[in-house]
N, CA, C and O atoms as a Tripos MOL2 file, in Angstrom:
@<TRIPOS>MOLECULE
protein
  296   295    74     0     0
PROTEIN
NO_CHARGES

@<TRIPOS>ATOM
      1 N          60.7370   13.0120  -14.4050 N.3       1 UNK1
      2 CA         60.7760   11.8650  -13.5240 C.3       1 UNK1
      3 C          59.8680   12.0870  -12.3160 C.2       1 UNK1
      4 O          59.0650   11.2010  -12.0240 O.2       1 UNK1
      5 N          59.9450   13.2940  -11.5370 N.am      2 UNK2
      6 CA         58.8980   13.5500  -10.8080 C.3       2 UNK2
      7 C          57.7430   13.5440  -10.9900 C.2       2 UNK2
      8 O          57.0380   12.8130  -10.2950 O.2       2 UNK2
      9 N          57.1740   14.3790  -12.0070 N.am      3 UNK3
     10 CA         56.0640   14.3080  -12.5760 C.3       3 UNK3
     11 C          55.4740   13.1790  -12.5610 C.2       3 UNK3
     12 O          54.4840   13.2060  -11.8300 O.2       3 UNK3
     13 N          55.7690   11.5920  -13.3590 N.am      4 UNK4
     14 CA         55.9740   10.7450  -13.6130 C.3       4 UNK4
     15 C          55.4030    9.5330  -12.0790 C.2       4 UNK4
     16 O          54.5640    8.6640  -11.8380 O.2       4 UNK4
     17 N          56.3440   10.1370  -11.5340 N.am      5 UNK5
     18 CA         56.1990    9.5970   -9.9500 C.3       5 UNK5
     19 C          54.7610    9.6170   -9.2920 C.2       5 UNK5
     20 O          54.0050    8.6520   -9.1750 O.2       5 UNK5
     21 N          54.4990   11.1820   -8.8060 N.am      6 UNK6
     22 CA         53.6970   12.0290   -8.7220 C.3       6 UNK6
     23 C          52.1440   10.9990   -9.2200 C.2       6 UNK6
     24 O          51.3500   10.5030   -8.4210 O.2       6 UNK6
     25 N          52.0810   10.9180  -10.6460 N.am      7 UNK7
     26 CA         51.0280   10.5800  -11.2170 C.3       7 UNK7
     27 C          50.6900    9.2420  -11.1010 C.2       7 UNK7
     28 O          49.5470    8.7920  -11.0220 O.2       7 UNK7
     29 N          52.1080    8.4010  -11.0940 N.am      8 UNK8
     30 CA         51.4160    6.9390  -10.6530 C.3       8 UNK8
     31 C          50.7500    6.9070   -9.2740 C.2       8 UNK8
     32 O          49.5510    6.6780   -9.1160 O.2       8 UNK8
     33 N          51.5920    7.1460   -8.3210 N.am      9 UNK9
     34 CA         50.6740    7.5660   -6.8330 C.3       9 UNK9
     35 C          49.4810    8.0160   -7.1330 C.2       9 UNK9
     36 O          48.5340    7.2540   -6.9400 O.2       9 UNK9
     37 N          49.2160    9.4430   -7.7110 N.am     10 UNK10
     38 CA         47.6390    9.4650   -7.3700 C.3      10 UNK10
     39 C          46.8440    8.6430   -8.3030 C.2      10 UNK10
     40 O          45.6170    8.6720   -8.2050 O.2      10 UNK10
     41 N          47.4220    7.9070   -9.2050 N.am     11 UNK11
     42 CA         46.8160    6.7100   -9.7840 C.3      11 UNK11
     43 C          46.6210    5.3530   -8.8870 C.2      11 UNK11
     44 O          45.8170    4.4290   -9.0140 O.2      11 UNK11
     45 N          47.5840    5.5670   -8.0010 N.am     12 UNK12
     46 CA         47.3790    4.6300   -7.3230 C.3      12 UNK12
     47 C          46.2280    5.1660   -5.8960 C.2      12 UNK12
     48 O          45.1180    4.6380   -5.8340 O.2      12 UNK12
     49 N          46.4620    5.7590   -5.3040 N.am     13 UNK13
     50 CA         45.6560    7.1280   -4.2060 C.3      13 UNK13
     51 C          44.0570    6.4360   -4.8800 C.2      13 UNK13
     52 O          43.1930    5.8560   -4.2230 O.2      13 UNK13
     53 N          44.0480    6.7140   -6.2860 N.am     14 UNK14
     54 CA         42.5740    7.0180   -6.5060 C.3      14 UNK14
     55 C          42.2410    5.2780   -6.8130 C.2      14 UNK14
     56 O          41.1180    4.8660   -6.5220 O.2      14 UNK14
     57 N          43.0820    4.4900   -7.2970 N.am     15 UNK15
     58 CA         42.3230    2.7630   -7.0660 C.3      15 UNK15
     59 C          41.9900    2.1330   -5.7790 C.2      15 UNK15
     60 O          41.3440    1.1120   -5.5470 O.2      15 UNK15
     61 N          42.5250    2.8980   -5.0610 N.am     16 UNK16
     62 CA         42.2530    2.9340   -3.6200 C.3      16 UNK16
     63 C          41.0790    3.0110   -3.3190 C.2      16 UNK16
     64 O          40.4090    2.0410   -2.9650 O.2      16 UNK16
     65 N          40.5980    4.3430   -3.4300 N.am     17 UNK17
     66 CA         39.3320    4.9640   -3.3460 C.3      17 UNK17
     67 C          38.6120    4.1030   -3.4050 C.2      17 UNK17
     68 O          38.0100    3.5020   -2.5160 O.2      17 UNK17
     69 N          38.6350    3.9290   -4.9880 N.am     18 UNK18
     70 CA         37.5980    2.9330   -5.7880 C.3      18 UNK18
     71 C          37.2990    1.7860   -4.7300 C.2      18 UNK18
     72 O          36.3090    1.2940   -4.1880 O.2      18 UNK18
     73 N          38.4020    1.6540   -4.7250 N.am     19 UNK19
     74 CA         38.4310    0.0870   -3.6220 C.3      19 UNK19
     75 C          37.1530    0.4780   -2.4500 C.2      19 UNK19
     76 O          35.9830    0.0930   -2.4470 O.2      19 UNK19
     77 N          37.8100    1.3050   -1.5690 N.am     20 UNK20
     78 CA         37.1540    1.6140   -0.8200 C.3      20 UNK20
     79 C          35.4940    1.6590   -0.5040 C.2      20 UNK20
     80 O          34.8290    1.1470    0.3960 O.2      20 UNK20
     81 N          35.0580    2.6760   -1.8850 N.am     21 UNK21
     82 CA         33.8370    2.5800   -1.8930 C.3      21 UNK21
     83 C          33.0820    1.6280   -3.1720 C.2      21 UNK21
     84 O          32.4720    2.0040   -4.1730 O.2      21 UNK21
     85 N          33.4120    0.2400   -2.6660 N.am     22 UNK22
     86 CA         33.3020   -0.5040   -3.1710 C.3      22 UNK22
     87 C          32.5280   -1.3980   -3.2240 C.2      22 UNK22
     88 O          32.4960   -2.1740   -4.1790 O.2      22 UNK22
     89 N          31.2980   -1.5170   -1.6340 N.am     23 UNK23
     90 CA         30.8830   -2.0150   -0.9770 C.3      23 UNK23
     91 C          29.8390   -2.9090   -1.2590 C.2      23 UNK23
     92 O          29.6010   -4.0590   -0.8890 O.2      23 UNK23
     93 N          28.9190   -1.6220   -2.4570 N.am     24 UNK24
     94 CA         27.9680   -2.0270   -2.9410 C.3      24 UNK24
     95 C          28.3840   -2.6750   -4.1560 C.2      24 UNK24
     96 O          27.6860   -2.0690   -4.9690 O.2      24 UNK24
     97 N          29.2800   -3.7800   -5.0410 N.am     25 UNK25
     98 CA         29.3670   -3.8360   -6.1210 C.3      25 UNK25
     99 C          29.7100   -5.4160   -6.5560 C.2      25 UNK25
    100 O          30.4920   -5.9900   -5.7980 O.2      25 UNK25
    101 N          29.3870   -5.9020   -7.2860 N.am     26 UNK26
    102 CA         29.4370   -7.3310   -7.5900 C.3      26 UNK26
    103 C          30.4780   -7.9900   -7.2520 C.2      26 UNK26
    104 O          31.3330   -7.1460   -6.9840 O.2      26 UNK26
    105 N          30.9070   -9.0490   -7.1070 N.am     27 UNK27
    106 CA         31.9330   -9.8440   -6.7690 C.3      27 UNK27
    107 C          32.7150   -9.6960   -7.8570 C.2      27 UNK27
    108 O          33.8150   -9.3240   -7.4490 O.2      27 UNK27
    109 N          32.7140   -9.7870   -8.9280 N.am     28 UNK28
    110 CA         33.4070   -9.8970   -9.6540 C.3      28 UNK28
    111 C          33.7380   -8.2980  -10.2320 C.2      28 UNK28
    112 O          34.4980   -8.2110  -11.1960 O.2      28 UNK28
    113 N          33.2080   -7.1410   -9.6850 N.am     29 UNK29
    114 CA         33.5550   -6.0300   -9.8050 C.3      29 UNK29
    115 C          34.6140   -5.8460   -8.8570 C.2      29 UNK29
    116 O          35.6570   -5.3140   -9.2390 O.2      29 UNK29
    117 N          34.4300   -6.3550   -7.2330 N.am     30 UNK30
    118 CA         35.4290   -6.1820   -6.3770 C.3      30 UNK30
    119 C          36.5980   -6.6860   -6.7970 C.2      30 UNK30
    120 O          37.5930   -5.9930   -7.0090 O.2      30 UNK30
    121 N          36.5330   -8.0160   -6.9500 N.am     31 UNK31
    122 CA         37.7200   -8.3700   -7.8230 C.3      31 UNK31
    123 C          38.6680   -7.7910   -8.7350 C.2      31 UNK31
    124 O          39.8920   -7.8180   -8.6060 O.2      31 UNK31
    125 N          38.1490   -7.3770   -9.4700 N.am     32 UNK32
    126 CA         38.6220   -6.1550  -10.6090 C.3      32 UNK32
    127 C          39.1990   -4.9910  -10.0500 C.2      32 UNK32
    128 O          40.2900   -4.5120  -10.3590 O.2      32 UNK32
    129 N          38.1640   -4.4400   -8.9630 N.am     33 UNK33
    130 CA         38.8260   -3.4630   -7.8330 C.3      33 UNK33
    131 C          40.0320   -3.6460   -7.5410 C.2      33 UNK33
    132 O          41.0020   -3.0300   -7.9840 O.2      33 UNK33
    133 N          40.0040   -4.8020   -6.5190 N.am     34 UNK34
    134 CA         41.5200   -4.9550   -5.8800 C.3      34 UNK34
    135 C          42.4210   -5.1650   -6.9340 C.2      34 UNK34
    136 O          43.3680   -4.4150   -7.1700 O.2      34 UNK34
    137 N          42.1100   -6.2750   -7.6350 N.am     35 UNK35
    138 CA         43.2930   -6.2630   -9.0500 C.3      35 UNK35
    139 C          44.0730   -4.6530   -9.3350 C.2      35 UNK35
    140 O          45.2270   -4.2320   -9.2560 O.2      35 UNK35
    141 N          42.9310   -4.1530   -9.6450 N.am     36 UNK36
    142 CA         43.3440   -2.1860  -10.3690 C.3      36 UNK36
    143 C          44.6460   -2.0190   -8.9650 C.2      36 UNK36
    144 O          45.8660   -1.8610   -9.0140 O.2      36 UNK36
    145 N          43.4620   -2.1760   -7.5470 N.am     37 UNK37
    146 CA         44.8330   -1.3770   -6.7240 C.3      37 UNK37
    147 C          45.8000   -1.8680   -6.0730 C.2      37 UNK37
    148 O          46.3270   -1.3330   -5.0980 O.2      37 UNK37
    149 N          46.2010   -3.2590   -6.7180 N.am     38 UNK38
    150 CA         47.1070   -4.4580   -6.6900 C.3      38 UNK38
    151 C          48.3250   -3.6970   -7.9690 C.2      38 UNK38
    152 O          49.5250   -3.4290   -7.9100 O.2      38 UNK38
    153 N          47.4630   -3.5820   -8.8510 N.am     39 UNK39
    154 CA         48.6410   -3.0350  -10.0500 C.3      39 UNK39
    155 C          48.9090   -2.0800   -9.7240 C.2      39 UNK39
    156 O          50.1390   -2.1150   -9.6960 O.2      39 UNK39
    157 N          48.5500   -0.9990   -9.3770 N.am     40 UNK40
    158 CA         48.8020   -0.0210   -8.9110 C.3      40 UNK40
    159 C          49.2750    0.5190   -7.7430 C.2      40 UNK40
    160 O          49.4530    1.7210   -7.5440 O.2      40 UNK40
    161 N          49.5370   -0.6440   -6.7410 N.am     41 UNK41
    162 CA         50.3310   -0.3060   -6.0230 C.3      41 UNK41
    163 C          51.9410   -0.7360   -6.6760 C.2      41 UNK41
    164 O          52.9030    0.0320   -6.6940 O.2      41 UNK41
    165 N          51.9300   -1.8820   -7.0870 N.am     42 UNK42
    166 CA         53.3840   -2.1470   -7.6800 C.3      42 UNK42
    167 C          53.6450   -1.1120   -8.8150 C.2      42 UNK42
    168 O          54.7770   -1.1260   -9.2980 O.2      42 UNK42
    169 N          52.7490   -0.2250   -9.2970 N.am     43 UNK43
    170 CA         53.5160    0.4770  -10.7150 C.3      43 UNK43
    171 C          54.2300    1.5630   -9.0860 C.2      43 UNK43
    172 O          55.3010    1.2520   -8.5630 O.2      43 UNK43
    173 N          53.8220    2.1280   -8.8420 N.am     44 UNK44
    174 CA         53.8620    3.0730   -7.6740 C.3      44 UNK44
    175 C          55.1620    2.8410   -6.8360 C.2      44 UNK44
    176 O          55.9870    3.7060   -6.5410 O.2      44 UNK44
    177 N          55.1940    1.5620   -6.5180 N.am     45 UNK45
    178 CA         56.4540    0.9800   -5.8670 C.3      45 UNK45
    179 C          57.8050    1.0880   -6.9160 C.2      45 UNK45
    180 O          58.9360    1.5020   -6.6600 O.2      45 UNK45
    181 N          57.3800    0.6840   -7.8860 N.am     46 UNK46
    182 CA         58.4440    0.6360   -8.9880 C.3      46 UNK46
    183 C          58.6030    1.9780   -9.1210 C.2      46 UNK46
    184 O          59.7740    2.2110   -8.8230 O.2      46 UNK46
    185 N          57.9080    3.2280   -9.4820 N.am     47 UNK47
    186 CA         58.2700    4.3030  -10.0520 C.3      47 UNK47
    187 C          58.8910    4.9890   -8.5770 C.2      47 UNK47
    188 O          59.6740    5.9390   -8.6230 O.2      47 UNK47
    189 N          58.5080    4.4770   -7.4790 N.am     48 UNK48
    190 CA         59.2180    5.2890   -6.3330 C.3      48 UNK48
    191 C          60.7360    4.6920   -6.3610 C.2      48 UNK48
    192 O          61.7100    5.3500   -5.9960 O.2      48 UNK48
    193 N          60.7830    3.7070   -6.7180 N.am     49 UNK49
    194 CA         62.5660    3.1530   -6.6630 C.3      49 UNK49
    195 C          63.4060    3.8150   -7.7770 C.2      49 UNK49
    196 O          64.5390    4.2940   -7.7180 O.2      49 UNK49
    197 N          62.3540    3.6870   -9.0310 N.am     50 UNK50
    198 CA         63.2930    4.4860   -9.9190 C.3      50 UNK50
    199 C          63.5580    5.8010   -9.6730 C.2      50 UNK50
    200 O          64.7350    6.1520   -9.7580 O.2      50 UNK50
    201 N          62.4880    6.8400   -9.3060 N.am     51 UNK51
    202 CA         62.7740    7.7450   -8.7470 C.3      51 UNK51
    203 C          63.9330    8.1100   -7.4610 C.2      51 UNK51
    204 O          64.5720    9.1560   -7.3520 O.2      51 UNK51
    205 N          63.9680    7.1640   -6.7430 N.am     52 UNK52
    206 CA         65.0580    7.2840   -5.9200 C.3      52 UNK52
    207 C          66.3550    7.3820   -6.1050 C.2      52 UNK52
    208 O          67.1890    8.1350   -5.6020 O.2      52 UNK52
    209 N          66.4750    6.1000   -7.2860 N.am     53 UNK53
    210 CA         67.4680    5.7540   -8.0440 C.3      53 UNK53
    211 C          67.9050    6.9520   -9.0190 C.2      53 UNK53
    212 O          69.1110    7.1970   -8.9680 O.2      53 UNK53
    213 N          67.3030    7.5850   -9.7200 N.am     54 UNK54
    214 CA         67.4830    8.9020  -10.6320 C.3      54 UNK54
    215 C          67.9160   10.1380   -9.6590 C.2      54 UNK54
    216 O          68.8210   10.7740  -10.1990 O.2      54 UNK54
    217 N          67.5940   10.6050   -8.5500 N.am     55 UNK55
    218 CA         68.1410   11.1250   -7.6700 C.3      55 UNK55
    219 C          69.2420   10.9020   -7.0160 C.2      55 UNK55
    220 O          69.9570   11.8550   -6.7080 O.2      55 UNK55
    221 N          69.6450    9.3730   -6.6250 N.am     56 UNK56
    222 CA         70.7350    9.1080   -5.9740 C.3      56 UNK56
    223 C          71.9360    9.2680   -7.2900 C.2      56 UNK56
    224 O          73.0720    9.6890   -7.0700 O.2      56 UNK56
    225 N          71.5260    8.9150   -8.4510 N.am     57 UNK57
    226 CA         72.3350    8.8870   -9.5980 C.3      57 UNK57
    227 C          72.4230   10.0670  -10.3120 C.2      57 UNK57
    228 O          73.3630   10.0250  -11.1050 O.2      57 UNK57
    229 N          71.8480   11.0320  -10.3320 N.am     58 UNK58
    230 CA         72.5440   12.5130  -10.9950 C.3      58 UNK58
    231 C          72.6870   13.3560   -9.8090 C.2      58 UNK58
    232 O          72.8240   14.5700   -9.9610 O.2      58 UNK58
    233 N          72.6680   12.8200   -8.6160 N.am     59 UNK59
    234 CA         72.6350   13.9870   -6.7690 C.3      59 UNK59
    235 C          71.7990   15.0740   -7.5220 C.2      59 UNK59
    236 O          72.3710   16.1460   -7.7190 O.2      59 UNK59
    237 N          70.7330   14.9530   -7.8920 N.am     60 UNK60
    238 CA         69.5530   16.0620   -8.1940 C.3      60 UNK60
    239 C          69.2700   16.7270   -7.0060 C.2      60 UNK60
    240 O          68.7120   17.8140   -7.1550 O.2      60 UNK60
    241 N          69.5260   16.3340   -5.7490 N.am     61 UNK61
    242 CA         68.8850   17.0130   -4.5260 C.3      61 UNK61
    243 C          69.9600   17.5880   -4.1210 C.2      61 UNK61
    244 O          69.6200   18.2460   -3.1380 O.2      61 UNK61
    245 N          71.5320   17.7820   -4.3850 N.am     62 UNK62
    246 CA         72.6020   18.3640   -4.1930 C.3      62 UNK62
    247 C          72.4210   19.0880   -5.0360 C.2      62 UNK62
    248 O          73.4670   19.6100   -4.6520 O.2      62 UNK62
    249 N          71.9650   20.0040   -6.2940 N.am     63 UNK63
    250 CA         71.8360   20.4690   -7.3520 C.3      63 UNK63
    251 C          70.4930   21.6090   -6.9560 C.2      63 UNK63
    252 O          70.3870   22.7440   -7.4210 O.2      63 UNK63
    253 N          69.8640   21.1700   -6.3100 N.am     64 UNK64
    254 CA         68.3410   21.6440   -6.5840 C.3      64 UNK64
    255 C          68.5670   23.2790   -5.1670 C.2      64 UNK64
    256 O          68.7610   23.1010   -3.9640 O.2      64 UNK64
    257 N          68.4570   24.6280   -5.8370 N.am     65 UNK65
    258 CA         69.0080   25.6590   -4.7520 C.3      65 UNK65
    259 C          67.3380   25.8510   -3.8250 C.2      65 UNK65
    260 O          67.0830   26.5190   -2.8230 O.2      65 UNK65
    261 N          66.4020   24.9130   -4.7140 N.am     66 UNK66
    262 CA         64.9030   25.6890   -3.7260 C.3      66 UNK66
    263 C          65.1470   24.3950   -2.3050 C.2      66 UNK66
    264 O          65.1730   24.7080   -1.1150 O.2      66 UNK66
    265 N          65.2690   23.2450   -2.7360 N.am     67 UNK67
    266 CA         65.1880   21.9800   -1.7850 C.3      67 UNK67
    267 C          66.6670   22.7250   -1.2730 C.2      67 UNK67
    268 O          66.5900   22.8990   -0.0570 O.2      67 UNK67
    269 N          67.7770   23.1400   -1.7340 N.am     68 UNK68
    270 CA         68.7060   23.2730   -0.2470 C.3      68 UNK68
    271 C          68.4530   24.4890    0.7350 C.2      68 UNK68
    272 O          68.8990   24.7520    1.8520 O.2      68 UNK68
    273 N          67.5850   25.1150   -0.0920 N.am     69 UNK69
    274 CA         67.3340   26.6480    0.8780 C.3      69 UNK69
    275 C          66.4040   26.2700    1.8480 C.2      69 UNK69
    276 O          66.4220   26.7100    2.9980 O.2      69 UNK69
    277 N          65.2080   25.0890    1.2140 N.am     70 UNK70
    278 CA         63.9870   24.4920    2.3840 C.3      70 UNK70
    279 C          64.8740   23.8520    3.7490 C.2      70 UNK70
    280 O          64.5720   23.8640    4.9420 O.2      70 UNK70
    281 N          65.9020   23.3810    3.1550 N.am     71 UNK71
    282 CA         66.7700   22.6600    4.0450 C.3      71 UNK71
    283 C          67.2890   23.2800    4.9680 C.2      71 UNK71
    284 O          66.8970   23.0960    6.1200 O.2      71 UNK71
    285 N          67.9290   23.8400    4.7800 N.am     72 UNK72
    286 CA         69.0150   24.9030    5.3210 C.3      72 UNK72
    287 C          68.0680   25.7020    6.5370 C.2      72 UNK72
    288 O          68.2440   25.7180    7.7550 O.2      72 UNK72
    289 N          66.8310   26.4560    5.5720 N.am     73 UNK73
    290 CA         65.9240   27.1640    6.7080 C.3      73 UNK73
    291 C          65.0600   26.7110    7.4620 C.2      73 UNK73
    292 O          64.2940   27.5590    7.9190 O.2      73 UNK73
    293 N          64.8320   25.2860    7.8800 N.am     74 UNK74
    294 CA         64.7720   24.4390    8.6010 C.3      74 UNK74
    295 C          65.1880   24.2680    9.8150 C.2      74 UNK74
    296 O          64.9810   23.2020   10.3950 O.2      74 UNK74
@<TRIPOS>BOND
     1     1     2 1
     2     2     3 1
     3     3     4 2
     4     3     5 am
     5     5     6 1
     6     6     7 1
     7     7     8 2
     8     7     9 am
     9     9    10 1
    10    10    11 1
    11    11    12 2
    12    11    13 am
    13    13    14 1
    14    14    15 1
    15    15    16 2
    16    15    17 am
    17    17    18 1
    18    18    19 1
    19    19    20 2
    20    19    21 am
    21    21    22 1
    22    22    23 1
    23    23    24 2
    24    23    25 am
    25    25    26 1
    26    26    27 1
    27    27    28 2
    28    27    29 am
    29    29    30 1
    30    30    31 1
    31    31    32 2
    32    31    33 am
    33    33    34 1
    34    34    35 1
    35    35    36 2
    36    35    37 am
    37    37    38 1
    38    38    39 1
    39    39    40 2
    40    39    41 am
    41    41    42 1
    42    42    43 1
    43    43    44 2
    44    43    45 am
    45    45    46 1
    46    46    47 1
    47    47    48 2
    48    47    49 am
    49    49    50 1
    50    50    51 1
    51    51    52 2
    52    51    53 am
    53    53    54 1
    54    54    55 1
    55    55    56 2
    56    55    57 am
    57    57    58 1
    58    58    59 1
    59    59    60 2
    60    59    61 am
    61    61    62 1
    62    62    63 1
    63    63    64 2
    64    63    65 am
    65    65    66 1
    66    66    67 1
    67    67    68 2
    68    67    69 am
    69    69    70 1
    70    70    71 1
    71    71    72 2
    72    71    73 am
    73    73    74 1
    74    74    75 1
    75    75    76 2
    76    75    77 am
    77    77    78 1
    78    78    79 1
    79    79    80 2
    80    79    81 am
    81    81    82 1
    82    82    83 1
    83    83    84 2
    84    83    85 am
    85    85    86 1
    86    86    87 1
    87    87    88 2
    88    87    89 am
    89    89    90 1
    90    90    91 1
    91    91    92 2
    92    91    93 am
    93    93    94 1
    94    94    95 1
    95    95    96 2
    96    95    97 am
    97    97    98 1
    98    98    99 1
    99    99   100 2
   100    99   101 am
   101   101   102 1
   102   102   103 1
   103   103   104 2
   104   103   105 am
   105   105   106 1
   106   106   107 1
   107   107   108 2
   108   107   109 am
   109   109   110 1
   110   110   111 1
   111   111   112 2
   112   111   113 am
   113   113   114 1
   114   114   115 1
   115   115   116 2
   116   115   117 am
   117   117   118 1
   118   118   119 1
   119   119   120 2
   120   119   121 am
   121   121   122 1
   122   122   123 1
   123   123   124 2
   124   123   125 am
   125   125   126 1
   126   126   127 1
   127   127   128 2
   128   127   129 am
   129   129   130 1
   130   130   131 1
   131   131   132 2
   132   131   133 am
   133   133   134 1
   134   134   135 1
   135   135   136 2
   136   135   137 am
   137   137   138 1
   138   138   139 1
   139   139   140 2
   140   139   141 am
   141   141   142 1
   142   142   143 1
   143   143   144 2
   144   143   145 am
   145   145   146 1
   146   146   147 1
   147   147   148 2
   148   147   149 am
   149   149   150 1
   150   150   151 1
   151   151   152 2
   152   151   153 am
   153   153   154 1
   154   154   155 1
   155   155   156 2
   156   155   157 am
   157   157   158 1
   158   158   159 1
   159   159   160 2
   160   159   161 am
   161   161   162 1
   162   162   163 1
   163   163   164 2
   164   163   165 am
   165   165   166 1
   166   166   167 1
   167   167   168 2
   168   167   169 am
   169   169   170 1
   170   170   171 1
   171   171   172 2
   172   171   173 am
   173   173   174 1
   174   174   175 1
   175   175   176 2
   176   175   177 am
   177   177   178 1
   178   178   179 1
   179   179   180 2
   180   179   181 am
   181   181   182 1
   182   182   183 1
   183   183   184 2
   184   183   185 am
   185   185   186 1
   186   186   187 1
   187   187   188 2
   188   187   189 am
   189   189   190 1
   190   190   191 1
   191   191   192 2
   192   191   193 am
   193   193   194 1
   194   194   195 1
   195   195   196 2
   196   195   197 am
   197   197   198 1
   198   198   199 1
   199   199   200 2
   200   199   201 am
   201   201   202 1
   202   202   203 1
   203   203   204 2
   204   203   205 am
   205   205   206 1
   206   206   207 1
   207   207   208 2
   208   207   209 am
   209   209   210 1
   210   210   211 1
   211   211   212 2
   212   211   213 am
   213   213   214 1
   214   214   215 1
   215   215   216 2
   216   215   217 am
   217   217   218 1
   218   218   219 1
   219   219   220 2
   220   219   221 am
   221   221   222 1
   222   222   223 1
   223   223   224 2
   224   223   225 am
   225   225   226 1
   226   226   227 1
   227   227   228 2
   228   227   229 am
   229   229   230 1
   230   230   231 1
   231   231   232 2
   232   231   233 am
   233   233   234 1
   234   234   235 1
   235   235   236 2
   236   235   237 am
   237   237   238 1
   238   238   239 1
   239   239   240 2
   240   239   241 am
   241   241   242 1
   242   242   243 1
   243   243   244 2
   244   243   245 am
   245   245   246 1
   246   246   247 1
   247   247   248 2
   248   247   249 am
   249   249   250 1
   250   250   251 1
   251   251   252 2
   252   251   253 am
   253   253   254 1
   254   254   255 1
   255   255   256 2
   256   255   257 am
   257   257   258 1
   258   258   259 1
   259   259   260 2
   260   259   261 am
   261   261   262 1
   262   262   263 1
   263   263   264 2
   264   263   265 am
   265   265   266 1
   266   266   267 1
   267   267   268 2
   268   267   269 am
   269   269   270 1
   270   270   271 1
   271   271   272 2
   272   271   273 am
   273   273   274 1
   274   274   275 1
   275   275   276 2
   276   275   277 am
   277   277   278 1
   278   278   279 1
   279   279   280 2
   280   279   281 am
   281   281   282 1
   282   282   283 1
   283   283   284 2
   284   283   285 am
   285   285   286 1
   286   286   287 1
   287   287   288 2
   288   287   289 am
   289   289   290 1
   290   290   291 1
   291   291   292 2
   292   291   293 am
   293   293   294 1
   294   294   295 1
   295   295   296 2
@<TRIPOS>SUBSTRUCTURE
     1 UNK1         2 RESIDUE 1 A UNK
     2 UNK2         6 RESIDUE 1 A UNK
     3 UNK3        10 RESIDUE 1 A UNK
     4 UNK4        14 RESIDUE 1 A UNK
     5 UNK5        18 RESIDUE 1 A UNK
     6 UNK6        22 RESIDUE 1 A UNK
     7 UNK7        26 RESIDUE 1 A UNK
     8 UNK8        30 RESIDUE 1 A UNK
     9 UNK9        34 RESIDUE 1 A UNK
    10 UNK10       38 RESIDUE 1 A UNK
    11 UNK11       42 RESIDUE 1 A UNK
    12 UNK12       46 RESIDUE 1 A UNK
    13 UNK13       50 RESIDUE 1 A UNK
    14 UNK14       54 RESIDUE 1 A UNK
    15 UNK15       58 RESIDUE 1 A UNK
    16 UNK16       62 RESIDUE 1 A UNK
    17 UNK17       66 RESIDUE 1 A UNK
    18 UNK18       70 RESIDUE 1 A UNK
    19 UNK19       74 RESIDUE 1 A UNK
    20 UNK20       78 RESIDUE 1 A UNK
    21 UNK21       82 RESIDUE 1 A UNK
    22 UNK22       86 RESIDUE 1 A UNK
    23 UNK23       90 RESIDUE 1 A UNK
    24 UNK24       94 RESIDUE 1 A UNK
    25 UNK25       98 RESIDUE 1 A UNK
    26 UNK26      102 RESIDUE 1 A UNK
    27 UNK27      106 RESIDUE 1 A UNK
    28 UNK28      110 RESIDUE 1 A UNK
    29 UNK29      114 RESIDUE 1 A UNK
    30 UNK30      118 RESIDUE 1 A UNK
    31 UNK31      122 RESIDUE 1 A UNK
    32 UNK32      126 RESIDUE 1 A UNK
    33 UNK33      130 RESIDUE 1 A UNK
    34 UNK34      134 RESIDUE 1 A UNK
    35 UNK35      138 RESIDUE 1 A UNK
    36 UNK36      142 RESIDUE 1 A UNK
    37 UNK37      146 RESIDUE 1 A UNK
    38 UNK38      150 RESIDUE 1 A UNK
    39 UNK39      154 RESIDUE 1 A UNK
    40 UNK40      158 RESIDUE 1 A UNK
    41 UNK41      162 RESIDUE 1 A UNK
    42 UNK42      166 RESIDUE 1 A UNK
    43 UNK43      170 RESIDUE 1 A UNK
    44 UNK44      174 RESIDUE 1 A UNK
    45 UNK45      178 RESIDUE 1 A UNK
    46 UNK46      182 RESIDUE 1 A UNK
    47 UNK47      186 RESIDUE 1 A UNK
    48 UNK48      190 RESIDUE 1 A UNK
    49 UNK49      194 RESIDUE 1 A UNK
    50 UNK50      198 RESIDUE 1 A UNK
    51 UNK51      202 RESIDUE 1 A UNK
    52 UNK52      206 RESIDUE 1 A UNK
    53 UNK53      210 RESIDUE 1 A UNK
    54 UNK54      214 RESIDUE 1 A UNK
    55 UNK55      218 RESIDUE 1 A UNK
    56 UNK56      222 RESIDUE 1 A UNK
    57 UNK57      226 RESIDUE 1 A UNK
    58 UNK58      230 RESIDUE 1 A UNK
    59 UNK59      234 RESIDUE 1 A UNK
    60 UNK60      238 RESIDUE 1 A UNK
    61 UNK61      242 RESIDUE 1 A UNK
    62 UNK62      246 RESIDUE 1 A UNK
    63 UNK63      250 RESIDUE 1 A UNK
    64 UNK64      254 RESIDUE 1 A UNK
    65 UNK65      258 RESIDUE 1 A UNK
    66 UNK66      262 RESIDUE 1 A UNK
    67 UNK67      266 RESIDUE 1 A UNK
    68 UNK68      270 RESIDUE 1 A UNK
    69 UNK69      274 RESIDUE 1 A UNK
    70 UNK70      278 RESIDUE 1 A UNK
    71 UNK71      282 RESIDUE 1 A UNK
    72 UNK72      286 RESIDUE 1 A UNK
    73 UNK73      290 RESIDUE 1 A UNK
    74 UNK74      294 RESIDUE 1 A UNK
């Protein structure tokens, strides 16, 4: 599920980019641009809720001894 997470973000991170350096590129390429980091922000949004949701629903972060030791020694 992390993993998962993880990869839509920098899928999304990198349509960004694209976006970004975008400047020089046809109208109808920009278009296509933003579209990519339009979808990709909603896959991103979605996989961050489910992710939240999969955590709040098995307490994976009550479970996990490296995240309570980061915690703890904090």
């Amino acid at each position: 599920m992390a993993e998962e997470f993880a990869t839509v973000v920098r899928l999304y991170a990198e349509a960004v980019v694209d976006l970004t350096f975008s400047a020089k590129v046809s109208q109808d390429e920009y278009r296509r641009l933003v579209h990519a980091a339009e979808a990709a922000h909603r896959r991103s949004e979605e996989a961050r809720v489910a992710f939240e949701e999969h955590i709040s629903f098995h307490k994976c972060h009550e479970s996990d001894p490296g995240r309570e030791a980061t915690r703890l020694g904090a």
